[in-house]
Backbone as ProteinMPNN parsed JSONL, in Angstrom:
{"seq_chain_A": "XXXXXXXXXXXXXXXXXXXXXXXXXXXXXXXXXXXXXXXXXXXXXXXXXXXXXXX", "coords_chain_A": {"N_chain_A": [[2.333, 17.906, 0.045], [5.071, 19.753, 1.06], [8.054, 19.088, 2.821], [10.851, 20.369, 4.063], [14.275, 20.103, 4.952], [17.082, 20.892, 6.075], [20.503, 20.571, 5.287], [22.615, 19.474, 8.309], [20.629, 20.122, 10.361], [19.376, 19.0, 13.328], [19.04, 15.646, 14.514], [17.165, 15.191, 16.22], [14.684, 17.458, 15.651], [14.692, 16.773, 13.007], [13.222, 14.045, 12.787], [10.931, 14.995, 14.356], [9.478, 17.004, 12.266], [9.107, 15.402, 10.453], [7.61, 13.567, 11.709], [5.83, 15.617, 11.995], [4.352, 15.397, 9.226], [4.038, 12.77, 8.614], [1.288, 12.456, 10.125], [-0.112, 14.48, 9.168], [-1.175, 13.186, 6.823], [-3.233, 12.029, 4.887], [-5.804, 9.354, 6.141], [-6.246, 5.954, 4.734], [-8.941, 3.693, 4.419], [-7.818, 0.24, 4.301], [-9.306, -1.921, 4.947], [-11.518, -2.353, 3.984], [-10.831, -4.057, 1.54], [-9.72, -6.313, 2.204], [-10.011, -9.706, 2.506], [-11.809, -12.865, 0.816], [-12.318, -12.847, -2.659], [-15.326, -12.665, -3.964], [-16.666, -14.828, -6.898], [-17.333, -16.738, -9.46], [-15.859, -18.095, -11.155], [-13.891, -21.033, -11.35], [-10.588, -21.174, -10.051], [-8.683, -23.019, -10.396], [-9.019, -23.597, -13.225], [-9.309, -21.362, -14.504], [-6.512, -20.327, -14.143], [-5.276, -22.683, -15.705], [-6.335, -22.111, -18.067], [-5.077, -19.431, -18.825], [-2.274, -20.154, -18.221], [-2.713, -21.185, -20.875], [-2.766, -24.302, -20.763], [-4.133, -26.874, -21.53], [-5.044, -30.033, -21.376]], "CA_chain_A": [[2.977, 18.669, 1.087], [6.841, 19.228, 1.109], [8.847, 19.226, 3.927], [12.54, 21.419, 3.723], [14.5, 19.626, 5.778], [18.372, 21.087, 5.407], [21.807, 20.091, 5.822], [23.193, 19.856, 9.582], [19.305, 19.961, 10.786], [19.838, 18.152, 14.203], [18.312, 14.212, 14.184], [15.357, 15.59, 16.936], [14.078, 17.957, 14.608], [14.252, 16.091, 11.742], [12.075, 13.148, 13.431], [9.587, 15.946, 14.548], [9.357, 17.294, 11.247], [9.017, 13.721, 9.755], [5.932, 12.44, 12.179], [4.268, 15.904, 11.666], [3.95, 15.594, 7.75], [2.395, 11.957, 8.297], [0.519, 12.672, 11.01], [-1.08, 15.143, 8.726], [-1.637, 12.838, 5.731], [-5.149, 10.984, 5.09], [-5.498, 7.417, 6.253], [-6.934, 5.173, 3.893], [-9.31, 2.56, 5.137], [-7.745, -0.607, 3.486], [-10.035, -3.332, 5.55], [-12.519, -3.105, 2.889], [-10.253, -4.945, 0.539], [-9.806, -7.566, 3.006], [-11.356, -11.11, 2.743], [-11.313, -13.387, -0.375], [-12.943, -12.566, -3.841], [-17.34, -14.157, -4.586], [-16.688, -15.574, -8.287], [-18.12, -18.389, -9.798], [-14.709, -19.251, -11.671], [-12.824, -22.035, -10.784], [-9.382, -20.874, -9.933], [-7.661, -23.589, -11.567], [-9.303, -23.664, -14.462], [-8.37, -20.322, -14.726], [-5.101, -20.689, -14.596], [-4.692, -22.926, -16.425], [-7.058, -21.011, -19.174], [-4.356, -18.024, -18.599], [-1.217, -20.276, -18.852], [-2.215, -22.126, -21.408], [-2.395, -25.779, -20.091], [-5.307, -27.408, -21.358], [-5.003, -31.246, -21.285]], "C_chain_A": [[4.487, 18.475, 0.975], [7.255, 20.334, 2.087], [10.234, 19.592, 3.669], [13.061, 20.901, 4.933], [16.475, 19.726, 5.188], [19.538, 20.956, 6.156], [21.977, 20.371, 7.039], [21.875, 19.915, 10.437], [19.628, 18.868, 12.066], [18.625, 16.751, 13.88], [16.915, 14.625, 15.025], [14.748, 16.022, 16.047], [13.887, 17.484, 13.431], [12.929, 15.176, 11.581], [10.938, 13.798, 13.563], [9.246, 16.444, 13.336], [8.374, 15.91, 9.997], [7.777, 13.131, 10.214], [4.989, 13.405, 12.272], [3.612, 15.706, 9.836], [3.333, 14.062, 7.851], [1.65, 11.619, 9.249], [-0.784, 13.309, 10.425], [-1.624, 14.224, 7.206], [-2.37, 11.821, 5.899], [-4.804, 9.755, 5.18], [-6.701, 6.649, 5.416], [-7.672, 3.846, 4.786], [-9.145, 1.19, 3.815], [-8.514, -2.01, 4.025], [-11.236, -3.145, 4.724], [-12.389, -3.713, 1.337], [-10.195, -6.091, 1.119], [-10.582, -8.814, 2.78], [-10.608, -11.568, 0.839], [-12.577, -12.784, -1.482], [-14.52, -13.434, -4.078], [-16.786, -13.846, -5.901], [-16.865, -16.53, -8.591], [-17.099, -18.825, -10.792], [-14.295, -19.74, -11.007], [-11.398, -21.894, -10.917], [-8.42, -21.881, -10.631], [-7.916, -23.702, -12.335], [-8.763, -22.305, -15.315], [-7.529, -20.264, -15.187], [-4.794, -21.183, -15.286], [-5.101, -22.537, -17.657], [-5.313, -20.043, -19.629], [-3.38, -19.045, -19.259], [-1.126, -21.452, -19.941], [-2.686, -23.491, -21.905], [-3.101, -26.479, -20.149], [-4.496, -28.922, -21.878], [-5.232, -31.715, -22.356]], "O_chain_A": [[5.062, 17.395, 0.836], [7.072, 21.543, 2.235], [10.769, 18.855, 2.84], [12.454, 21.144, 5.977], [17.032, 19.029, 4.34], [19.647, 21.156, 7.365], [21.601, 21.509, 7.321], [22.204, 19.666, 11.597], [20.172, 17.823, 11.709], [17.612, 16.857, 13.189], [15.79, 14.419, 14.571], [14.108, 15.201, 15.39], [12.876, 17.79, 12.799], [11.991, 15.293, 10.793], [9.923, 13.371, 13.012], [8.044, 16.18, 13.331], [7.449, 15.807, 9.191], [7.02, 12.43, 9.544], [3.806, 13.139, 12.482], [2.45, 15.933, 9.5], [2.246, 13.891, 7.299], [1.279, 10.447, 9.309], [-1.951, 13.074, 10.739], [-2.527, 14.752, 6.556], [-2.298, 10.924, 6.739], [-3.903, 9.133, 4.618], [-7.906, 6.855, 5.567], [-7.078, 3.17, 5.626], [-9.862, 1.045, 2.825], [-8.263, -3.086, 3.483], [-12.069, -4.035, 4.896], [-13.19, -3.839, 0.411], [-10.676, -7.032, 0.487], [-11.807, -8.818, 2.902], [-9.733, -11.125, 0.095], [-13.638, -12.337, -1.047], [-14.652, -14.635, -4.316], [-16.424, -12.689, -6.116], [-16.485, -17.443, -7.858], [-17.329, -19.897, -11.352], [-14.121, -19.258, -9.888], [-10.883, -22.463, -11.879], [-7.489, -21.513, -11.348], [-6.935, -24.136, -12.939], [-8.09, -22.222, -16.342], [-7.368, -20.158, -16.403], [-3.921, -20.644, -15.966], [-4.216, -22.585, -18.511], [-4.677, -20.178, -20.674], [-3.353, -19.107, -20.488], [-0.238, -22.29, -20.097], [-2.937, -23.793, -23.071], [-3.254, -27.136, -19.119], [-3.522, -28.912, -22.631], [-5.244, -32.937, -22.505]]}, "name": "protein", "num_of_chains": 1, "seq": "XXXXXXXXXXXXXXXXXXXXXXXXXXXXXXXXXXXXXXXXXXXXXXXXXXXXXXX"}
């Protein structure tokens, strides 16, 4: 969607312009990313896998 929004345009109208374009755009439900990760690695082992760092 694009919004034309041109020079000298008073600050009201602009705002109104502005909260209908995301008023109209889809809301994502991000609370089913939420929470921590089930994996049966061991986070530091990991890591240190990744950087490397074995003893």
């Amino acid at each position: 969607m694009v919004t034309v929004i041109k020079k000298g345009t008073p600050r009201d109208e602009i705002k109104k312009k502005i909260n209908e374009a995301i008023s109209k755009a889809p809301k994502l439900d991000i609370m089913k990313y939420a929470g921590k990760l089930q994996t049966d690695i061991d986070p530091l082992e990991y890591q240190k896998q990744m950087r490397d760092e074995w003893e």
